[in-house]
N, C-alpha and C positions, 0 to 999 in steps of 0.2 A: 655248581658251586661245590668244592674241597673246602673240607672245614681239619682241621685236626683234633683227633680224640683220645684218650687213652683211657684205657680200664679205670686207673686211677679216680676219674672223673666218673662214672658211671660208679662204682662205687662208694663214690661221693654223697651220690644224689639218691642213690638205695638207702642207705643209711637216713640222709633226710630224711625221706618219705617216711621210714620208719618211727623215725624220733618224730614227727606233726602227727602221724597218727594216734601214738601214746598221749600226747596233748588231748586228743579230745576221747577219752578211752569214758565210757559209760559206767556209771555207778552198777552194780547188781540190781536185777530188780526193775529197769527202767525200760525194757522190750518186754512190747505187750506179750501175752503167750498167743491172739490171733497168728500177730509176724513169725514168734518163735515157732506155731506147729507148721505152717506156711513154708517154712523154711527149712525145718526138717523134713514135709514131703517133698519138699523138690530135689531136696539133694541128702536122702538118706545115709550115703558112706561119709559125707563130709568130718574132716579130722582137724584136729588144733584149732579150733572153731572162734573168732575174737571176734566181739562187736565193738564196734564205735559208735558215737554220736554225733553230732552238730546240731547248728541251730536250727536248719530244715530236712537233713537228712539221717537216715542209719544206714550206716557201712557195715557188712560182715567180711570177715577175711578166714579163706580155710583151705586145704589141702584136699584133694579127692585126688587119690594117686597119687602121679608124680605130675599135676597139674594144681596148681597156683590158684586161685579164684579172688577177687573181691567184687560182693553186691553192693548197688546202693538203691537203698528202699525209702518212699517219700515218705512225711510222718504219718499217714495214712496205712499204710504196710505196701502199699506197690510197688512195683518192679519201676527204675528207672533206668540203670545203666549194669555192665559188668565188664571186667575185664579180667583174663585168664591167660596164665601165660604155661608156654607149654615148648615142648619141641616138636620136630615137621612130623615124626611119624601121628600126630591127632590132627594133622591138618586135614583137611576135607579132600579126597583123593584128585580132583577136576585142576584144585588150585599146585596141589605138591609134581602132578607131573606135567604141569605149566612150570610151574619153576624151574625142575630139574632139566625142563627143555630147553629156555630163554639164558638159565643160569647156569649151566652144566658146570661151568670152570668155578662156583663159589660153593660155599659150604654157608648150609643153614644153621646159624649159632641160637636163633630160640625167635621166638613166636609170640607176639601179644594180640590176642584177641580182643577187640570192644565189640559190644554190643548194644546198641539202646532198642527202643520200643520200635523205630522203624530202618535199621538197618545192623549188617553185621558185616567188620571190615577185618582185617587180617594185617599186621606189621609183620613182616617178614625182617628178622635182621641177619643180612651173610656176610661172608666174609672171604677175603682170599690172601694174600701175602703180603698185600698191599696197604688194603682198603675195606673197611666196613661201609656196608651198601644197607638201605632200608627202603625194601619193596613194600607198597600198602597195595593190599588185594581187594575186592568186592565178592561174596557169592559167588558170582559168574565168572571167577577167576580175569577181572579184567582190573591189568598191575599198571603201576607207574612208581619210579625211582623218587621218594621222597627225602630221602637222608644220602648223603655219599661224607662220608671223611676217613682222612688220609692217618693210618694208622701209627703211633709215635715209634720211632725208631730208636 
């Protein structure tokens, strides 16, 4: 399936995200300090640091490098999910020279990683003259083409 997309559109939908996030933005005060020290051991260089809220969850959103992160932690303080976005060279080496094997003729434009409690999967988004393509990877570098659209002219 071709679907047609344009930056325009994904741009679109960045900004959303952004603007529902500030919807649920947490008063000062309202992350236990458990979660807070919890949170600053696991990810010490973490920068621009924003929490959110909801009614069963907390989200952090931060920068480590030039890699993207947001958590989300139950109201408990536990680890539920994350997603990080990144470009190929933090890809995991097993998966990047599978790609550059399978996809030689595309260029890797950026990386989402999710993770929850019992697996870690990899969106791969490329691109060639044509066409953006979205490979989802497993650990064991085992991909399949989940997105294909035809890029606006």
């Amino acid at each position: 399936m071709t679907r047609r997309f344009s930056p325009k559109s994904l741009l679109i939908a960045c900004c959303l995200l952004t603007l529902s996030m500030g919807a649920f933005a947490a008063p000062d005060g309202t992350i236990s300090d458990k979660l807070l020290q919890a949170f600053n051991r696991t990810f010490p260089d973490a920068q621009q640091v924003k929490w959110a809220e909801t009614e069963d969850r907390y989200m952090v959103n931060f920068k480590q490098g030039d890699i993207l992160t947001k958590v989300e932690y139950d109201k408990e303080g536990n680890f539920v999910s994350s997603l990080r976005y990144y470009s190929e060279k933090n890809l995991p080496v097993n998966i990047l020279c599978r790609l550059q094997k399978k996809y030689a003729d595309k260029k890797v434009f950026g990386v989402t990683e999710v993770t929850t409690e019992a697996s870690v999967e990899y969106y791969v988004k490329l691109e060639d003259a044509e066409n953006w393509i979205t490979v989802k990877s497993n650990v064991d570098g085992i991909m399949q083409v989940v997105e294909k659209y035809k890029k606006a002219s």
